[in-house]
Every structure is written in C-alpha cells, then in structure tokens.
C-alpha positions in Angstrom: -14.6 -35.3 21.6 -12.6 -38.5 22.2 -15.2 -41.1 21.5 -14.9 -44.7 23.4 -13.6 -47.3 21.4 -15.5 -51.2 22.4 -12.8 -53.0 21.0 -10.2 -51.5 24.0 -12.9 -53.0 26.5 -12.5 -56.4 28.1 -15.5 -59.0 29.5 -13.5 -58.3 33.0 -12.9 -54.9 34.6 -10.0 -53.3 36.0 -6.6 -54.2 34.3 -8.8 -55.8 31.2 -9.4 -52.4 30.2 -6.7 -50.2 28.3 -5.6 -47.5 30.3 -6.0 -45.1 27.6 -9.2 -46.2 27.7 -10.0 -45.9 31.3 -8.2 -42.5 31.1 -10.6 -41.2 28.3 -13.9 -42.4 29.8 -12.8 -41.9 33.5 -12.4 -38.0 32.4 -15.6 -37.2 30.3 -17.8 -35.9 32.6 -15.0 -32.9 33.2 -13.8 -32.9 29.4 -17.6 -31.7 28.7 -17.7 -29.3 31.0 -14.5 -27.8 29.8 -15.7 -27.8 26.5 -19.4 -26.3 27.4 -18.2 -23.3 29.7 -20.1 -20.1 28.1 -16.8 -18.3 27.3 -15.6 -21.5 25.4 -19.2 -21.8 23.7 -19.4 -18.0 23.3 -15.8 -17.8 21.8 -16.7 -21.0 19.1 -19.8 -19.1 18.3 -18.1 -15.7 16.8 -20.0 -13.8 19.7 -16.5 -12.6 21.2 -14.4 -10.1 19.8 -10.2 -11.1 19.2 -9.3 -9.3 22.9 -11.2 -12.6 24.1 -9.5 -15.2 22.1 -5.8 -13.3 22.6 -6.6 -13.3 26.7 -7.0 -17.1 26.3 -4.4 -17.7 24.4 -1.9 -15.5 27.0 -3.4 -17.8 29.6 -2.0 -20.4 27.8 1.1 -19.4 27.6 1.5 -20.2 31.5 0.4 -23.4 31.2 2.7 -24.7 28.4 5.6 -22.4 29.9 5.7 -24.7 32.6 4.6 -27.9 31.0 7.7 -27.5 28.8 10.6 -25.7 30.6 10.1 -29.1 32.7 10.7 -31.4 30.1 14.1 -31.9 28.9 14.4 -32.6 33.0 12.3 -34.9 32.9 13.1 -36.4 29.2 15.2 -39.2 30.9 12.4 -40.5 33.6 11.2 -44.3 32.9 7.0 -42.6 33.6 7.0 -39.6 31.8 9.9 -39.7 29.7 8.4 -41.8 26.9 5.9 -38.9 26.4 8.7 -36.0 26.0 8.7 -35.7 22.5 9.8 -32.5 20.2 6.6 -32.0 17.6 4.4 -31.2 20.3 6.5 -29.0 21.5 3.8 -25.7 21.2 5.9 -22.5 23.4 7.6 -21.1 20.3 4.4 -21.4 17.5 2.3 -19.7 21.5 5.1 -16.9 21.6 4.5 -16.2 18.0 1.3 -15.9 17.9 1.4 -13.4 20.9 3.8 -11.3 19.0 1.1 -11.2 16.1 -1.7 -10.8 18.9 0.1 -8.4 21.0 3.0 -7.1 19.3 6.7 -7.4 19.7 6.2 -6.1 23.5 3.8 -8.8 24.3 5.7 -9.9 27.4 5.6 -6.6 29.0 1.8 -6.9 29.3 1.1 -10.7 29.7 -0.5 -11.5 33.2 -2.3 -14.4 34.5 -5.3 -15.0 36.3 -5.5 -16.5 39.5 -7.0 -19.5 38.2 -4.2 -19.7 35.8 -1.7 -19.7 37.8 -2.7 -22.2 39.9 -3.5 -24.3 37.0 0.5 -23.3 36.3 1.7 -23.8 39.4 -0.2 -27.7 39.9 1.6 -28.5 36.6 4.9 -27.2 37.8 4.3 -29.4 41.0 3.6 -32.4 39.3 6.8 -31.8 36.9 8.9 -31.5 40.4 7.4 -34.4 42.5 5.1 -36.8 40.5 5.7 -38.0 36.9 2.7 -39.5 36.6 0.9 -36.5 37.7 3.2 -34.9 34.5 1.9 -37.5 32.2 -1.8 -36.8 33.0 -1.2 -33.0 32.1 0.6 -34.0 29.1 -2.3 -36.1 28.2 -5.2 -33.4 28.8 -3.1 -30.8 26.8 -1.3 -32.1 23.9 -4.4 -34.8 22.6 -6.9 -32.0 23.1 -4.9 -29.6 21.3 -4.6 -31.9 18.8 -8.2 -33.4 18.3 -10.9 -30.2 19.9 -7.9 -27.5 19.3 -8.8 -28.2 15.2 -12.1 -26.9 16.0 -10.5 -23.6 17.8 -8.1 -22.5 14.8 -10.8 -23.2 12.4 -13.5 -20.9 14.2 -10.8 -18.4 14.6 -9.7 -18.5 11.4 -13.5 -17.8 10.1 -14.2 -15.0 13.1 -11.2 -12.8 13.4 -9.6 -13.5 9.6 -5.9 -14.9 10.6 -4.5 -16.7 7.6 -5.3 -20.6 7.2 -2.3 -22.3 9.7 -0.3 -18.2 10.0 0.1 -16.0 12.3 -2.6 -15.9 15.3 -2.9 -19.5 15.3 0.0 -21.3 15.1 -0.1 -22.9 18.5 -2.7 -25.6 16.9 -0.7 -26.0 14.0 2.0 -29.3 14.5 4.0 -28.9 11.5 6.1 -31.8 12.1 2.9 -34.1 12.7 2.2 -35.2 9.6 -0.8 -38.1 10.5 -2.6 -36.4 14.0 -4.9 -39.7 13.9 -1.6 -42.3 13.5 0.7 -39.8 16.7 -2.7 -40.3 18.8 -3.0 -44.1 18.2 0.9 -44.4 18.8 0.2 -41.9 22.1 -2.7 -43.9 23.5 -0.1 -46.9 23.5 2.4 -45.0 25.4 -0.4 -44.8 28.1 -1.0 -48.2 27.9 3.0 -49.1 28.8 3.0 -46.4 31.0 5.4 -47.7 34.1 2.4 -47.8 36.9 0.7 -50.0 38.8 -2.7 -50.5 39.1 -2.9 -48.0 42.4 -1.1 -45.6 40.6 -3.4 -45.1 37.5 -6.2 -44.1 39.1 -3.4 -41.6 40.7 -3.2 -40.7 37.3 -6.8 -40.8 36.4 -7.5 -38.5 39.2 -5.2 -35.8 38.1 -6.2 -35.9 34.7 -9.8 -34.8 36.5 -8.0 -32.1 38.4 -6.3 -30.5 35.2 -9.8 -30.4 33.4 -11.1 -28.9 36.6 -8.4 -26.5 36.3 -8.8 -25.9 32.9 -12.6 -25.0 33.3 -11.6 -22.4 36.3 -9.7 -20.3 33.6 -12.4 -20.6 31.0 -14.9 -19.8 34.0 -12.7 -16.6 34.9 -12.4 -15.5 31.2 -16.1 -15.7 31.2 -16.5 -13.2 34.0 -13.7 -10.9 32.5 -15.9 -11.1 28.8 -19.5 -11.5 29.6 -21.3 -10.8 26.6 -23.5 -7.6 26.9 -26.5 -8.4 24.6 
C-alpha cells in the first residue's frame, strides 16, 4: 500500500536511508499479511455480512481508546510529542459510528478479544514506558487509516449502504485533513527528525513489526468468529 520511494534511498546504507523509509520497507512483509488475512480479504470482497464489519470496528475501539487517552500525556515528550496532533484524533467519529452500528447502548455490549486486548494492552505499555514504541503504533495506525482505510469506507459504503463519509463510517473520514497526500509527506518528515539514535530505530522498526503482528492476530480471530459457510 505504501510504495518505496528511490529518491529517499542513499548509495550508502544505514543512516543514508530516511527513516520513514526504512520504517516503510522494514515493515512490508507484515503490512501484507495484515492486509491478506481471509477475514480482511473476505470483508473487502462483500462476502461478510455488517455483524462482521461492526465486530471489527468495536475491536477498534480498544486500540484507539488507549492510543489516545495516552496522548495529551504524552503531547509534551521531545519523541512522541511531535506526532500528537488533533485531526487524527479518530475516538469520537469510532464512538459514533458504534452508536449508528450498535445503538445508543453500544457500550453495554462492546467486548474485546483476547487478541485485542493484548494488541490494547502493548499499546498502553508503550504509551507508559517507551515513546518510541508510541510513535511506531501511531505510525501503523493513523498512515494506514489514512492511505488502505480509503479502501475500507469505500467497500463498506458499496456492501452495507452507509451514506458516502456518514454514519457507519466516520472513523476513516478526517474532516479536518484537507490534503491526506500533503499530512503524510509532512508525517514521514516527522519520522525522519524523530529524536533517536541509530540503535533506537530499529527499536522502533521492530515494534512497528510487533503492532502489524498484533494487528493480524485480531483479523485472524475475527476470521475464526466469521468463517464464511459457503
């Protein structure tokens, strides 16, 4: 989904190479398999019914619940600070759309799965003990949701019939993101100023394989809870 750019790429290795970069390409092995689970793949194809998609998106809901109820605490820190910014914000345009999917009791019923919540509870860790653990779940969230998520409101959209950018699927929608392509670019040189040295990027780079790994145990465990009967 991301594609490599050459011109980030320098004739020596290492700290010639942009770490946005190095972060992208370092993480593409797991990104694909994220992205080709069945329940993903089964979900993008119309072949699931809405109970599937609103399950996901409650899984969610964990994840960004503790992404942001750590930020403003974090908003001052010289690593992960930088990347605490407002318009991604996504828990309130999530909680709506679970009202829409669910109904105004939807918190009475929401549950997580076990690989959820420990996909929750490594983010919450980082946000307590490792900003640059943080910044690699930032990364893996808010750029996907904002380059592959596209692809997710648009299918569901077509499949279950939720008005274009309403209710259902306003968790991909960043109203106050006017230019997605320019916020990316102006992201990916956050990463590059990121405050780390050279021992602690691949720190970095390392989580942001563990939150993709994480990521494909929930879409592995939706799969088993909506395998398709034909």
């Amino acid at each position: 989904m991301h594609a490599s750019t050459a011109a980030d790429s320098g004739s020596a290795a290492g700290s010639a190479t942009a770490f946005s970069t190095l972060i992208r390409t370092a993480s593409h092995e797991q990104h694909t398999e994220a992205e080709s689970t069945t329940f993903m793949g089964d979900m993008l194809g119309g072949k699931l019914g809405v109970e599937a998609y609103t399950r996901y998106t409650e899984q969610l809901w964990f994840v960004y619940e503790a992404l942001e109820s750590a930020a403003p605490g974090l908003a001052g820190d010289p690593v992960a600070g930088p990347f605490i910014q407002p318009e991604l914000m996504r828990l309130p345009a999530l909680e709506r759309d679970l009202e829409h999917l669910r109904g105004p009791g939807w918190r009475a019923t929401l549950t997580a799965l076990p690989a959820t919540e420990e996909y929750a509870a490594r983010v919450a860790e980082c946000a307590r003990s490792w900003a640059g653990g943080y910044v690699a779940h930032h990364y893996t969230r808010y750029l996907g949701d904002l380059s592959g998520g596209q692809i997710i409101r648009d299918r569901a959209e077509k499949t279950w019939g939720f008005a274009k950018k309403g209710d259902g699927v306003r968790f991909y929608v960043f109203e106050e993101i006017t230019n997605p392509a320019a916020f990316k670019r102006g992201y990916r040189e956050l990463l590059d100023r990121v405050r780390a040295d050279d021992l602690e990027k691949q720190r970095i780079v390392s989580e942001c394989k563990r939150a993709f790994a994480l990521n494909t145990a929930v879409f592995l465990a939706l799969g088993e809870e909506f395998p398709l009967s034909a």
